[in-house]
N, C-alpha and C positions, 0 to 999 in steps of 0.2 A: 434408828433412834440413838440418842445421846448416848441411852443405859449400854447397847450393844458395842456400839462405840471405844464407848470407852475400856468394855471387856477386850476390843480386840488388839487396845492399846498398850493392856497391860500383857496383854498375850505377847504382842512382838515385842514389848520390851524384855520380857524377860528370853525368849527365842533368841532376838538377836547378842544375846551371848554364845551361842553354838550354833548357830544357825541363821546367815541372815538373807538367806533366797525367801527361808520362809516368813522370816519376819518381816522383810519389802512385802508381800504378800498381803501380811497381817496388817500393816499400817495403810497398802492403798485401799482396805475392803473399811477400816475407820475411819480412812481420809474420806470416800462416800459417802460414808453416810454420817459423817458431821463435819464438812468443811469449812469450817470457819474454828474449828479449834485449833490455833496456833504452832501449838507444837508436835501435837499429830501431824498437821501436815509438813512442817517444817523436817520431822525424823522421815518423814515417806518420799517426800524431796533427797532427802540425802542419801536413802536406802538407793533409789533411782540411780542418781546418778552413780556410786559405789559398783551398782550391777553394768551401768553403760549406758545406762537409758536415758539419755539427756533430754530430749521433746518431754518425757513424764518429769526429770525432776523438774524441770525448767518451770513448768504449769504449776507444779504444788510451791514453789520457790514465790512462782510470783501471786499464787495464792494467799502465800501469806504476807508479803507486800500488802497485795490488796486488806487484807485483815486484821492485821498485829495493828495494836493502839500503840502509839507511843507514849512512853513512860511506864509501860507495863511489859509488852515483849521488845523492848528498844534490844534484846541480846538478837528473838528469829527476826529483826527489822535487819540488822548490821547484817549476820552470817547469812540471810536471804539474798540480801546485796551483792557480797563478795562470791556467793555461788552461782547469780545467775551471771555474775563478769565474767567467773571460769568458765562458765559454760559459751559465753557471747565469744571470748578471748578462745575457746580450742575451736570455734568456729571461722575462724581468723576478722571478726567482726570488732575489731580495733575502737570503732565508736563508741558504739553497744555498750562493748566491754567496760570503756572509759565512763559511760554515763552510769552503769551500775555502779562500782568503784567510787565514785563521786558521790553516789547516793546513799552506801555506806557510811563514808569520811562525813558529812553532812548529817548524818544520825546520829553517830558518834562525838562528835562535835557537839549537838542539842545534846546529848545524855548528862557528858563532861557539865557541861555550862548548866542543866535543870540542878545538880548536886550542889 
């Protein structure tokens, strides 16, 4: 449910101050069970990769790709981008990389120009 959800969001937020094995934990168990909340997944993406887990953060990264509206998460649109490039780039996927990268700058870009 949303309500548990979001209890386990505020759990790893405040965890990942002293603790962020457990808090990666706490955000993939809200990523579950509410994925389409933006920034939930966008923190459980980042906890991922931080720990090494690049296949998990990659999936919640372009999770939220697939989900952020633009003009409302245009910040998890941009840093979604630029994280699954790192990730495409340590995999020496040079394209990849370039086409995330480009779909950042192109975000970024419509933000600049909506203001």
């Amino acid at each position: 449910s949303e309500e548990a959800a979001e209890a386990f969001r505020t759990l790893a937020s405040i965890t990942s101050i002293f603790d962020h094995d457990k808090a990666r934990g706490y955000y993939a168990v809200a990523a579950s069970l509410d994925p389409n909340h933006v920034e939930g997944m966008f923190w459980n993406g980042w906890l991922q990769a931080e720990a090494g887990s690049l296949a998990a953060a990659e999936t919640a990264y372009r999770r939220v790709v697939s989900t952020a509206k633009e003009g409302t998460d245009d910040w998890a649109l941009y840093w979604a981008h630029l994280a699954v490039g790192d990730i495409r780039l340590s995999r020496s996927d040079l394209s990849g990389a370039t086409a995330e990268y480009q779909g950042a700058n192109a975000n970024a870009v419509a933000t600049v120009a909506a203001r």
